[in-house]
Every structure is written in C-alpha cells, then in structure tokens.
Residue, then its C-alpha position, 0 to 999 in steps of 0.5 A: x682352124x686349118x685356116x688359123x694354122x696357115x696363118x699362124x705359119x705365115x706369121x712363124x714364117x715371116x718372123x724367121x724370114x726378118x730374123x734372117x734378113x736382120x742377121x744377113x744385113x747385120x754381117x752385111x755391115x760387119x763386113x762393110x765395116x771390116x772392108x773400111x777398115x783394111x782400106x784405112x789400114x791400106x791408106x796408113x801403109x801407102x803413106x809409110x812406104x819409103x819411095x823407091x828413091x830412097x829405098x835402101x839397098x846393098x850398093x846405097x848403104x856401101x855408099x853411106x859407109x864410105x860417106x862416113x868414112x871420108x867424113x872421119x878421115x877428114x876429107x868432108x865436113x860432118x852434113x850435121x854441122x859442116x865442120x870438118x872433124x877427123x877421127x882416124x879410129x872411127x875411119x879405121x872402124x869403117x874401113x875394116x867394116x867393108x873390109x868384112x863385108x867385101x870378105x862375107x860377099x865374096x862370089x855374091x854381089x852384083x858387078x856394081x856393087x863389086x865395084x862400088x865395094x872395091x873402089x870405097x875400100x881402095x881409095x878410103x884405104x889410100x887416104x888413110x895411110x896418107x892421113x897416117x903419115x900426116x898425124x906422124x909427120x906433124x908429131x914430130 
C-alpha cells in the first residue's frame, strides 16, 4: 500500500512537473512572440524615420521660409509649375514671420542660424521695397 502511495506521488508529481513544463513553454512562446512583434514594430519605425539629410531643423526651415519668400516676391519660379508668380502680400506675411522669429530668438540662436536669419531678412526686405517701387512706378 506504501509502495501504491509513492506510485501514485510520482504520477502526482509527473503530472505537475508537465503542467509546469507546458506552462513555462506556453510563456515561452508568449514572450517569443512579443519579441517578433517589437522587432517588426523596430522594422516599421527604421523605415519611417526621416534620414538625417532631410531632417528639419531651425536653420533648414528659415531657409524654406525665405525660399517662399523670394517666390512670392517674384524672384524665383514656383517648383510646383515653374511659373513665376508675384504676390507681394504673402512675401509681406514672410518677411514679417521672420521678422517674429528673429525677435522670439533673440540672444538664442547659433552664429549660423543669427545668420542665415539676419541675411534672409535683410535682403528679402531690400527686395521688397524694390518690388514696391516697381508696382508704383508701373501704376502710374
């Protein structure tokens, strides 16, 4: 009867021992499958990611601005088109925008972005006025 006892032990005890294994290899592949899916998840956001070219930053974004404002001022075709197409207000909009941010950034921007700001403005400026001479002079 001891002897059936052990027996019936051992079969306990095997049984737990495969519930156990079951239940380690069931977090096993739980945790396998949550490491594919991070690594699919890493994949996804590699190829998202903007190179570092083209990556935006302080001085590329005054750049785009003053881009925009030669093109309204006429100065440079529109990239969309290639036609050349003047609106002095927009350009006005432009200027006065940098105009805002060379005042909010004062004492905070890098030498070049100091510069890349104070050239933008002062020759976008210049060529406004000029512009605005030509609109008056041609209305009369």
């Amino acid at each position: 009867m001891a002897k059936k006892k052990k027996d019936e032990d051992a079969e306990i005890k095997t049984a737990k021992e495969i519930a156990e294994e079951k239940n380690v290899a069931e977090k096993s592949e739980s945790k396998k499958s949550k490491n594919e899916e991070a690594t699919k998840e890493t994949k996804t956001e590699s190829k998202n990611e903007v190179p570092s070219d083209l990556k935006l930053t302080f001085s590329s974004y005054l750049l785009m601005l003053g881009a925009l404002g030669w093109q309204f001022l006429g100065k440079v075709p529109n990239p969309a088109n290639g036609k050349i197409e003047k609106d002095l207000l927009q350009a006005q909009q432009i200027i006065d925008l940098l105009g805002i941010l060379e005042e909010k950034t004062k004492n905070n921007l890098l030498p070049d972005e100091k510069n890349i700001l104070d050239s933008t403005l002062i020759n976008l400026r210049l060529n406004y006025v000029e512009e605005i001479k030509k609109d008056k002079e041609g209305g009369k």
